[in-house]
C-alpha positions in Angstrom: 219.7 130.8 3.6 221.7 133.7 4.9 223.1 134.9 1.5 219.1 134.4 0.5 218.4 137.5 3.4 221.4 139.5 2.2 220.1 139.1 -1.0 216.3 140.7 0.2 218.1 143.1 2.2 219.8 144.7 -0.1 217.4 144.2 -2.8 214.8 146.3 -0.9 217.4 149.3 -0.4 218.2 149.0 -4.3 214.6 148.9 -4.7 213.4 152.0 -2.7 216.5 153.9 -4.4 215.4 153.2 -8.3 211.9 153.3 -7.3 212.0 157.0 -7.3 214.6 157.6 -9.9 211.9 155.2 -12.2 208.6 157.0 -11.1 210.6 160.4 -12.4 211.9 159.0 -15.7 209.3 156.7 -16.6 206.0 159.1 -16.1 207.6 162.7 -16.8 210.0 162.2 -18.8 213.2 163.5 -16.3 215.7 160.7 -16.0 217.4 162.6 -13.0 221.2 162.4 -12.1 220.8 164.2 -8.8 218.7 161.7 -6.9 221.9 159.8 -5.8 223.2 163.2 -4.4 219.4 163.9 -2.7 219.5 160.0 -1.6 223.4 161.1 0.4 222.3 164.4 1.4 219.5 163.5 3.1 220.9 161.3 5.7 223.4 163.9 5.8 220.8 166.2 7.4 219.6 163.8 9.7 223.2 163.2 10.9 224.1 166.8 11.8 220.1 167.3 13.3 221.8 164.3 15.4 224.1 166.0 16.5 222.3 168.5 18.2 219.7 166.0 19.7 219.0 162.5 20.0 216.0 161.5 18.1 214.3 157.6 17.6 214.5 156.1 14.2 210.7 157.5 13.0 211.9 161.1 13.7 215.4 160.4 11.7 213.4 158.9 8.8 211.0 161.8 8.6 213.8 164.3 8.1 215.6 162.7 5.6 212.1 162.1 3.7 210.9 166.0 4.3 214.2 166.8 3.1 214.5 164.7 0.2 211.2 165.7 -0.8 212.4 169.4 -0.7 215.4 168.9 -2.1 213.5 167.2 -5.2 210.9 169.6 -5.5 213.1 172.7 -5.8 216.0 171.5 -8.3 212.2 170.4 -10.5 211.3 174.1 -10.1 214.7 175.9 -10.3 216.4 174.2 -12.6 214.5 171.8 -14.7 211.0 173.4 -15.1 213.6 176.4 -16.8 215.2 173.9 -19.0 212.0 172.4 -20.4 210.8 176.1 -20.9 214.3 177.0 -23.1 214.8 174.1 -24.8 214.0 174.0 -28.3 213.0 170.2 -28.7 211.7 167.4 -26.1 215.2 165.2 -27.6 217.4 168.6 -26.3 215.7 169.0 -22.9 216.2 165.8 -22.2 219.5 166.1 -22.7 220.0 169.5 -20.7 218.2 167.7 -17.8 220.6 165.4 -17.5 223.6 167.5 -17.6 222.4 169.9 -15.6 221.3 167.0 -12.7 225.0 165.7 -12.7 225.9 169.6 -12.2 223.4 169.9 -9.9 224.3 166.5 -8.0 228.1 168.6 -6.7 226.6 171.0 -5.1 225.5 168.8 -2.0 228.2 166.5 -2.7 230.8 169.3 -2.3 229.1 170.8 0.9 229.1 167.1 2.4 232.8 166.3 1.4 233.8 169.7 3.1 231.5 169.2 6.5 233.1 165.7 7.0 236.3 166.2 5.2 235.4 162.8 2.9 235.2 160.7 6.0 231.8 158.4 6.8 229.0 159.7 9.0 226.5 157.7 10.7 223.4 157.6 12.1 224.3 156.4 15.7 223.3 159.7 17.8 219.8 158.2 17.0 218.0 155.9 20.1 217.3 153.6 17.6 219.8 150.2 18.1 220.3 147.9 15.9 219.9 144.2 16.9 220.4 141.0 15.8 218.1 138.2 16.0 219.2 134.4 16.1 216.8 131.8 14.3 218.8 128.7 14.0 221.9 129.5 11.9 220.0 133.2 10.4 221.2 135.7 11.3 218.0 138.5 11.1 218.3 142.1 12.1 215.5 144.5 13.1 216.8 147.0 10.8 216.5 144.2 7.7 213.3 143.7 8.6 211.9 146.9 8.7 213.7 147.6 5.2 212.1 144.5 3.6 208.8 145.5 5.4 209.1 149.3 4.2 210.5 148.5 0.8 208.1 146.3 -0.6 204.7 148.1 1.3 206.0 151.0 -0.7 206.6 149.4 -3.9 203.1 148.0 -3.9 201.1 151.2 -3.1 202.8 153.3 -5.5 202.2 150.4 -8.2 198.4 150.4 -7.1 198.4 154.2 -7.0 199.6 154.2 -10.4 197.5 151.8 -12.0 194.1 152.1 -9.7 194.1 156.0 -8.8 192.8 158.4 -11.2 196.1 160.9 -10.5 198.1 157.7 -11.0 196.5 157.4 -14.4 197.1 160.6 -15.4 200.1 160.6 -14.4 200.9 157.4 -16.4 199.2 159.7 -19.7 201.6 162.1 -19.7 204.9 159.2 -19.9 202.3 158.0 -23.3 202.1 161.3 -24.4 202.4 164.6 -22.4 200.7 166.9 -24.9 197.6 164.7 -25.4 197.3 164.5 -21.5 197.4 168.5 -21.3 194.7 168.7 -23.6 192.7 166.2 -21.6 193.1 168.8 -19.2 195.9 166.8 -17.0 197.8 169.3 -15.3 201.2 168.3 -15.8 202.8 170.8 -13.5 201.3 169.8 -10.5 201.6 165.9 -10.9 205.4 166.3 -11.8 206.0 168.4 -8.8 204.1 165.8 -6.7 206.0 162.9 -8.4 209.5 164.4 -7.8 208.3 164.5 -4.1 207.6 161.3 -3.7 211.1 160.4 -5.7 213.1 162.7 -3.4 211.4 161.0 -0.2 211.9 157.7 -1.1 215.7 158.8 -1.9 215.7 160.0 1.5 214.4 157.3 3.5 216.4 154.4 1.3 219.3 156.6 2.8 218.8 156.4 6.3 217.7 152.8 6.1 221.3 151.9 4.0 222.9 153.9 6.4 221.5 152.1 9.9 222.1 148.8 7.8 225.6 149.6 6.9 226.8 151.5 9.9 227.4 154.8 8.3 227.5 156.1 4.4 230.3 158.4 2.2 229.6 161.4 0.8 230.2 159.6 -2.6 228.1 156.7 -1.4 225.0 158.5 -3.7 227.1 157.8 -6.6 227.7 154.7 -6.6 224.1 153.7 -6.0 223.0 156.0 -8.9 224.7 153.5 -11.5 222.9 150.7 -9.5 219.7 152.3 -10.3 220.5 153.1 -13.6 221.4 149.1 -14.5 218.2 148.3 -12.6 215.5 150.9 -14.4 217.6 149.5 -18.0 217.1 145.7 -16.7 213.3 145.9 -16.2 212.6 148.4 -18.3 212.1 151.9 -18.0 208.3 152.6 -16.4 207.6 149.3 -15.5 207.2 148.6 -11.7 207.5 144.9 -11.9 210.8 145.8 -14.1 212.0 148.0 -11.2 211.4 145.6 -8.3 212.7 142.5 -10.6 215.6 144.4 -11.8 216.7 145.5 -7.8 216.7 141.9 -6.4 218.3 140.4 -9.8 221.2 142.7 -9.1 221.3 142.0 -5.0 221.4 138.6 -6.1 224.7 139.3 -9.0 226.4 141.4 -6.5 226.1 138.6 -3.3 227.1 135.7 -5.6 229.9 137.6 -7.0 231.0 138.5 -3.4 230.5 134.9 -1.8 232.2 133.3 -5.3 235.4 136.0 -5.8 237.3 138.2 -3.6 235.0 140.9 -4.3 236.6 143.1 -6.3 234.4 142.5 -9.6 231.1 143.1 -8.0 231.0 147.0 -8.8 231.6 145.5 -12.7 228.4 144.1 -12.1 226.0 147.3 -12.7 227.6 148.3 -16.1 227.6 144.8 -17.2 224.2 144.6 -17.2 223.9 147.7 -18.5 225.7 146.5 -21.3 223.8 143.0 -22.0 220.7 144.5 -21.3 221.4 147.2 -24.2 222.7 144.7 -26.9 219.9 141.7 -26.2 217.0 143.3 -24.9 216.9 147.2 -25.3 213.5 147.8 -23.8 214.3 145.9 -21.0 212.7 142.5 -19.7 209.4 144.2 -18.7 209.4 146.9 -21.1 207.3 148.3 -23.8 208.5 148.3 -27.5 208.4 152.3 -28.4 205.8 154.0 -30.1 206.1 155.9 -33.1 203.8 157.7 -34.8 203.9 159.4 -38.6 
């Protein structure tokens, strides 16, 4: 019963991670490499804001959101609105995009490393304490439960919002076809910068969430959960928000039985060999959609 919470826990963290990384690659097209960085560099802010002041746990989560968000909205503008605009072919741009988000990605990785010379930071300056909860032999803590709370609330609304709301239609258009939205008069400009907001603040709040569940988070901690995200969105299939939430827990569940069956070591090997499985039996993923293609 206790792996079965660990296996929740850390689902819903994987969840709100690739949920934002999926909204961006499966609507508009930008399958972004810097969200692991924005997802580290969040909490990073919070942490040195906490070191000024103490602040409770809303307060904490609201910066790293705002910030996230930020942080999303100007590498769209500065960096990856300029590549769509140069590139000669949708095929090249993406390509480009995805270069230029791991280049992108050192920038706050570098600034992080240098602040805390490589070492962990953590959230503890914050009021917010972390308890555990006895129920029988479970083990519960508050910050599990708000994660599992948070994660799947979150999941759900953008899944409604997508598939009930007219701008979540129109959004969903432009991942069928972005030039037959545009003539529908779908302003693609304004939805993209809205969705990479939404994908930088979930980055920011799955940050400070993993970091009060964990204790405290590595600069490099953001890169590691990148290839998490990346096995997940592959596993359920890029787009699909069932795929995404199935995808998250499948691996939680990989990586606990790997760590409560072996010493451990092998549960990083996890992520790529899904990846792997995934691409040589089922391409499109469990929950994907077969591609398109017109003549």
């Amino acid at each position: 019963m206790q792996d079965l919470l660990t296996v929740i826990s850390l689902g819903s963290i994987y969840l709100l991670f690739a949920l934002g990384m999926s909204l961006t690659w499966g609507t508009i097209d930008i399958l972004n490499f810097s969200h692991g960085s924005i997802f580290m560099f969040s909490t990073f802010t919070s942490y040195l804001v906490l070191g000024e002041t103490t602040l409770p746990f809303v307060a904490v989560a609201l910066i790293a959101v705002v910030v996230g968000a930020v942080l999303s909205v100007a590498i769209q503008v500065l960096a990856f609105e300029q590549i769509i605009k140069r590139a000669r072919t949708k095929k090249n741009a993406e390509m480009q995009i995805l270069i230029g988000g791991i280049g992108i990605a050192i920038i706050p990785l570098a600034i992080a490393q240098h602040h805390t010379k490589s070492n962990p930071f953590g959230l503890r300056a914050s009021s917010f304490e972390v308890e555990t909860w006895l129920l029988g032999d479970l083990r519960v803590t508050n910050i599990s439960v708000i994660t599992i709370v948070v994660a799947v609330a979150l999941w759900a609304a953008v899944s409604l919002w997508l598939h009930r709301s007219r701008h979540g239609l129109a959004l969903r258009s432009i991942g069928v076809d972005a030039e037959v939205a545009s003539l529908m008069g779908v302003d693609r400009r304004r939805l993209a910068l809205a969705t990479m907001a939404v994908s930088g603040g979930l980055a920011g709040l799955a940050g400070v969430l993993f970091t009060f569940s964990l204790g405290a988070l590595t600069p490099e901690s953001g890169d590691t959960l990148l290839v998490k995200a990346f096995a997940i969105i592959i596993l359920g299939g890029v787009g699909s928000m069932l795929g995404v939430a199935f995808g998250a827990f499948f691996l939680a569940a990989c990586e606990v039985w790997v760590l409560t069956q072996t010493s451990g070591s092998w549960v990083e090997a996890v992520s790529f060999g899904l990846i792997f499985l995934v691409l040589l039996v089922r391409p499109a993923g469990v929950f994907g959609r077969k591609e398109v293609r017109r003549t």
